[in-house]
N, C-alpha and C positions, 0 to 999 in steps of 0.2 A: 636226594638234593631237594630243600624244600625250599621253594624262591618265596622273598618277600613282595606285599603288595604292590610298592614300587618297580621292583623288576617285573612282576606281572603286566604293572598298566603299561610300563615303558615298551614292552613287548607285544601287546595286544594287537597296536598294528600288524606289525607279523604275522603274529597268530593268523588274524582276520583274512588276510590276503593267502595264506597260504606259504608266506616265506618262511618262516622259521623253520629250523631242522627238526628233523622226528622228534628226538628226544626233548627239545625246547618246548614243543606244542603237546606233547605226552607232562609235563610238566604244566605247562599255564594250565591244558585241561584239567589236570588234578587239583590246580591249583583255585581254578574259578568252579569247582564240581563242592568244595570243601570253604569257601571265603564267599558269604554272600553280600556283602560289601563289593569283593570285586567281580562279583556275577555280574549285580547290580549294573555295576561302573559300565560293565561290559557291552552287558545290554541296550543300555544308552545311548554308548562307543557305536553297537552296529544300527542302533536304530536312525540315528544321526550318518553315519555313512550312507545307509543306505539312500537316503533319504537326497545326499547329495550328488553319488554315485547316479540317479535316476534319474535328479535334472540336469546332468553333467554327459550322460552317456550318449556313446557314438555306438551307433549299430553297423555293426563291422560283418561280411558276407564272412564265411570262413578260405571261399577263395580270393577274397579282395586284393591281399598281399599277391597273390601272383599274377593277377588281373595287373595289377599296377606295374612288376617284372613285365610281362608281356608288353604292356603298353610304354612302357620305358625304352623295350629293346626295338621298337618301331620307328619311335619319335628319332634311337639312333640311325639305323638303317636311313628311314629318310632325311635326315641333315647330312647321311654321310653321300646317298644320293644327289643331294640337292651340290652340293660341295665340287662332289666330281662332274657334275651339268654343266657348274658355272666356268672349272679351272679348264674343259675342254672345250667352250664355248668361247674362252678369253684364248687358249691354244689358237683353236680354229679361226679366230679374229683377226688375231696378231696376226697371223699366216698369212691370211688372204691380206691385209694391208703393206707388208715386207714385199708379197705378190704382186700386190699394184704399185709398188714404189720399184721397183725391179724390173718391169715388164714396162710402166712410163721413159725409164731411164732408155733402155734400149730402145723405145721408138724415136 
């Protein structure tokens, strides 16, 4: 299968990124190894990525993602703490006020 220029550049992001499927990226490589036009293009394509990719980039810990699970599952635990504080606190309120209105009446 020999892809045209067009299907090359339209692909190249792919390529670049790593998406494309084996045999699509076995294909643009044969195909920019053989087309120096779209080597060219290519080279451009990453010099330019890169280029924005570096003033764009977030530096990412490789355990960040689960740092942030962790700290997800925290925030819930104490909202679900703070939750059950309040509705035993308004329990315990109510109570002793029905208490004092109950315990008036009889004297």
């Amino acid at each position: 299968m020999s892809l045209s220029c067009d299907v090359v550049m339209d692909l190249v992001a792919l390529y670049q990124d790593g998406l494309a499927s084996p045999n699509t990226q076995k294909e643009v490589a044969a195909h920019l190894c053989q087309c120096k036009k779209c080597k060219a293009q290519y080279r451009q394509y990453r010099k330019e990525y890169q280029a924005i990719s570096k003033k764009n980039r977030i530096w990412l810990q490789p355990d960040m993602e689960q740092n942030f699970y962790q700290l997800a599952k925290k925030m819930r635990y104490r909202r679900m703490f703070i939750f059950a504080g309040a509705s035993v606190s308004m329990v315990i309120s109510w109570g002793l006020c029905i208490w004092l209105l109950y315990r008036k009446r009889r004297i």
